[in-house]
Every structure is written in C-alpha cells, then in structure tokens.
C-alpha positions as CSV (number, residue, x, y, z in Angstrom):
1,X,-79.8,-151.8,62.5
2,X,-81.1,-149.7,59.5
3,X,-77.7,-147.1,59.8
4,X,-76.0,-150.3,60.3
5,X,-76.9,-151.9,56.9
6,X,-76.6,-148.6,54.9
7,X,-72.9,-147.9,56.2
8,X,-72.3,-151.8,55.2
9,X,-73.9,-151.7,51.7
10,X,-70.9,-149.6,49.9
11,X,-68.3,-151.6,51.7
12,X,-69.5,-154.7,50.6
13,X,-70.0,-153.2,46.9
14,X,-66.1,-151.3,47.1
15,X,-64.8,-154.8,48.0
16,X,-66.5,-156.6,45.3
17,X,-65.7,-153.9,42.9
18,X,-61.8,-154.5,43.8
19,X,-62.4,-158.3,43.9
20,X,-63.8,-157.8,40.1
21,X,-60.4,-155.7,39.4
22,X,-58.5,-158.2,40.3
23,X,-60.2,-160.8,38.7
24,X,-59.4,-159.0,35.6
25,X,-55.9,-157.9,36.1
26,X,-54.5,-161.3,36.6
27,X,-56.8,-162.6,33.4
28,X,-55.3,-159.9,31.6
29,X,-51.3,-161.3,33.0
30,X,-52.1,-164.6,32.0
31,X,-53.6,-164.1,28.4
32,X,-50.6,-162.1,28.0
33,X,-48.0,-164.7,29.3
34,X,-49.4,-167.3,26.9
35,X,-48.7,-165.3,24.1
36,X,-45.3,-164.3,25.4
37,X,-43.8,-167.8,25.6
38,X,-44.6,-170.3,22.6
39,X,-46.3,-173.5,24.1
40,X,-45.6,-175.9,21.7
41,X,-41.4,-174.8,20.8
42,X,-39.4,-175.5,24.0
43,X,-36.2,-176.3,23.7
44,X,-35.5,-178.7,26.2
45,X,-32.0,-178.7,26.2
46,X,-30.7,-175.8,27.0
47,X,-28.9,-175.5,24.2
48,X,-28.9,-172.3,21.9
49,X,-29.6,-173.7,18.1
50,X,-28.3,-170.9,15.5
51,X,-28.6,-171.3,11.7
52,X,-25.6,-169.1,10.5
53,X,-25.6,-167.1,6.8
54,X,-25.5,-170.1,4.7
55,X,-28.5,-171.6,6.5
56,X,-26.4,-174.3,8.2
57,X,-28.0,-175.4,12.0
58,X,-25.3,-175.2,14.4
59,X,-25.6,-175.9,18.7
60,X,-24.0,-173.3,20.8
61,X,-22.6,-176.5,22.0
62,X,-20.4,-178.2,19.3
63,X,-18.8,-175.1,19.9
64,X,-17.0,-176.3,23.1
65,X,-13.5,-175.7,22.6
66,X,-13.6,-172.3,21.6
67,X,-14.6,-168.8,23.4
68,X,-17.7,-167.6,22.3
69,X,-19.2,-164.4,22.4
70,X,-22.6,-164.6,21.7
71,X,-24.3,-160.6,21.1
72,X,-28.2,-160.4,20.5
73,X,-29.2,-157.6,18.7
74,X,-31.5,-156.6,16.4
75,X,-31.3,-153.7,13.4
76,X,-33.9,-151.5,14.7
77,X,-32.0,-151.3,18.4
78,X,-30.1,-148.3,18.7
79,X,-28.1,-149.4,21.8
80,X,-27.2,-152.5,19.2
81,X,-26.6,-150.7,16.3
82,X,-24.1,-148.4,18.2
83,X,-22.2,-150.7,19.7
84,X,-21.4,-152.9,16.5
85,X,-18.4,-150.8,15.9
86,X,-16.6,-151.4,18.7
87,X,-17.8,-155.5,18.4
88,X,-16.4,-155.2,14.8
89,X,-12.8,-153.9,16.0
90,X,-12.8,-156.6,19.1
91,X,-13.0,-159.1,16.5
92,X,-10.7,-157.6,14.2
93,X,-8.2,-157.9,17.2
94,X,-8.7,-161.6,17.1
95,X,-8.0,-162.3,13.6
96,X,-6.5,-165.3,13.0
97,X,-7.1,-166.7,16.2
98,X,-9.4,-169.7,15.7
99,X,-10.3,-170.3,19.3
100,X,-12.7,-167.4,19.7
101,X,-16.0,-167.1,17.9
102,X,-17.9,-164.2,17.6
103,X,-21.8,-164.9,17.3
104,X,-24.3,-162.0,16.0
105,X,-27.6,-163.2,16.8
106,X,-30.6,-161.3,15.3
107,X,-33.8,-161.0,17.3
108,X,-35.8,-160.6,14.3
109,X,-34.9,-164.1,13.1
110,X,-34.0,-162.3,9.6
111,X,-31.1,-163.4,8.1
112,X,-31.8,-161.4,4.6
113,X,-32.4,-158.0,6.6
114,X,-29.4,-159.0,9.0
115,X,-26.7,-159.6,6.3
116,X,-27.8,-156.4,4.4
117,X,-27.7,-154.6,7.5
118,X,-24.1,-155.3,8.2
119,X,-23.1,-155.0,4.6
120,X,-24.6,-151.7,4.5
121,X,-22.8,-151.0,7.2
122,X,-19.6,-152.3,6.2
123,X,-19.2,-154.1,9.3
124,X,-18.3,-157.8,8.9
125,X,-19.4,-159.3,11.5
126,X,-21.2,-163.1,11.0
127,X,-24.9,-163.0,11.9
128,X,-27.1,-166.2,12.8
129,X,-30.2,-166.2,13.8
130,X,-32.4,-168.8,16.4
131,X,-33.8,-172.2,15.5
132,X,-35.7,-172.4,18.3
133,X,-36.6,-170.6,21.2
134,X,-33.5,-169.5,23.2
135,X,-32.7,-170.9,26.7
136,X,-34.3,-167.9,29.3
137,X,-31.4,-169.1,31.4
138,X,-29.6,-167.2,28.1
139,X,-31.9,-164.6,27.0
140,X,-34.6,-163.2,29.0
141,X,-35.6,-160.6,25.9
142,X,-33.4,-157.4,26.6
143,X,-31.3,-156.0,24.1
144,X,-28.8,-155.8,23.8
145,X,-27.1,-159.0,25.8
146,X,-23.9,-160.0,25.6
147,X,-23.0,-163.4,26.7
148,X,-19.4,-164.8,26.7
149,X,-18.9,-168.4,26.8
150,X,-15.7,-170.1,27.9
151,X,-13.9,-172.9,26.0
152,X,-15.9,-175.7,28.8
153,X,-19.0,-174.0,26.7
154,X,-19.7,-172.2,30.6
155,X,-21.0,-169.1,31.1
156,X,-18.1,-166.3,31.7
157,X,-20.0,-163.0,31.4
158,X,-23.5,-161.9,30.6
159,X,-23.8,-157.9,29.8
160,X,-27.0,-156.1,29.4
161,X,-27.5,-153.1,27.8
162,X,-25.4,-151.2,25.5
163,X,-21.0,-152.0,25.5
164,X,-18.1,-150.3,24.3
165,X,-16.2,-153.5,23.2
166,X,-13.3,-151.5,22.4
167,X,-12.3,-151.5,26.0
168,X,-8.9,-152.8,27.1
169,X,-10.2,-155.0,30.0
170,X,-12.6,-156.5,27.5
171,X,-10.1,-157.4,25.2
172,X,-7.7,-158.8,28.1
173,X,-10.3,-161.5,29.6
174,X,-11.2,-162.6,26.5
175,X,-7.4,-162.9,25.5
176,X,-6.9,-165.0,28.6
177,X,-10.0,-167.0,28.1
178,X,-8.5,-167.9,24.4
179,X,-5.5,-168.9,25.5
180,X,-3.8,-166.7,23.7
C-alpha cells in the first residue's frame, strides 16, 4: 500500500499541475479576446460605415449601384504600401467611368496620416477610414484585404495578402462587373 501511495502522489500532483496550466491558458485567451473585440461598438448591421477625406459618413451600402472595391491597408504595411501602385493604375484605367468606386480604407483610422501618405506618394487614390467596427464577415484583421463588391452591393471577391492590380484578368472582371 505504502509503494502504492508514493507511485500515486506525483501523478496526482503532474495532473493538477497541468489542470493549473490550463486554467491559466484559457484565462489568458479570454482576457485577451475582450480586449480584441470592443464590447460596447458593434455594428449590428452589417454594414461598413466609412467617413471619406472631407469627413462625410458614408454606408458601404448607399453605394449599391456601383462596383466597389474596397482595399484595407494601412501606411506602415509593406505588402500595402507596395501594392498601391498597381491599385493607383487600375483606377486610372477606370477614369471616367462613374460605376466603379475605389475605396482606400486605413486601418489606423487616420485620415491626416492617410492623405499625407498618398500625397507623398503621389498616388491619388481616395482614402476613408471606419466609423465603427467593421463587419468580421468583411474584415477579419489581415492586411492587406481586398474586397470587391458588385453593383447588388454582394460580395464578388475577397483577396488576402498582397496584389498586383495591374493584372489583365483583374482589370477584365471588374470591367464586366461595371458594365462597361
């Protein structure tokens, strides 16, 4: 009985050591998750609210109507930051056509920093940044993300990660979304 208790003694403390672990790990997930999502701004709606360079609130869906190609980026992202160029001559390529919209959205929810960013840059590209917190059916935090919206304000396309814009096929889909 007496091996019998001295070859149970460390199991029991191992397990309860590993119970304590685990106790602490998921603690640890579940302090972090609160901070990760803000409790008290949810938007509801599942709409994406943008405030554009003049400070005007607009809804990702008053723009039903019109192709939208939403980009979120931010100015410290280098994946972002290299792709602009090619975003800049997709857009250029649609000049004049009013039923595509290009959409720059900042992560860093800093308009100031944003604009001087892509004037710095020379890029001319419109830059918005969120209201409120973005849809996760939308954004689920990498960037960049590309999402393209067709005129029924539907979601056509969502690309992670860096793009090359500039790419003929690119160009075409969105052509044919437009209508154009």
């Amino acid at each position: 009985m007496i091996t019998t208790l001295k070859f149970k003694t460390p199991i029991f403390i191992l397990m309860m050591t590993l119970f304590s672990f685990s106790l602490n790990a998921m603690q640890s997930r579940v302090e972090n998750q609160d901070r990760l999502i803000p409790q008290n701004n949810v938007n509801d709606n599942e709409d994406i609210i943008l405030i554009d360079e003049s400070g005007n609130k607009i809804a990702l869906s008053e723009l039903k109507g019109k192709v939208v190609l939403v980009n979120f980026w931010a100015t410290w992202c280098r994946p972002c930051v290299e792709e602009m160029p090619s975003i800049r001559d997709l857009k250029d390529k649609f000049k004049g056509n009013d039923n595509i919209v290009f959409v720059l959205l900042n992560v860093e929810a800093n308009l100031t920093k944003s604009k001087k960013f892509m004037k710095d840059k020379n890029y001319d590209l419109p830059v918005y940044v969120a209201a409120d917190t973005i849809p996760s059916k939308y954004f689920q935090g990498a960037i960049p993300t590309t999402l393209i919206f067709n005129k029924k304000g539907e979601l056509e396309a969502e690309m992670q990660g860096g793009q090359d814009f500039d790419q003929p096929e690119i160009y075409e889909a969105l052509k044919k979304l437009t209508g154009q």
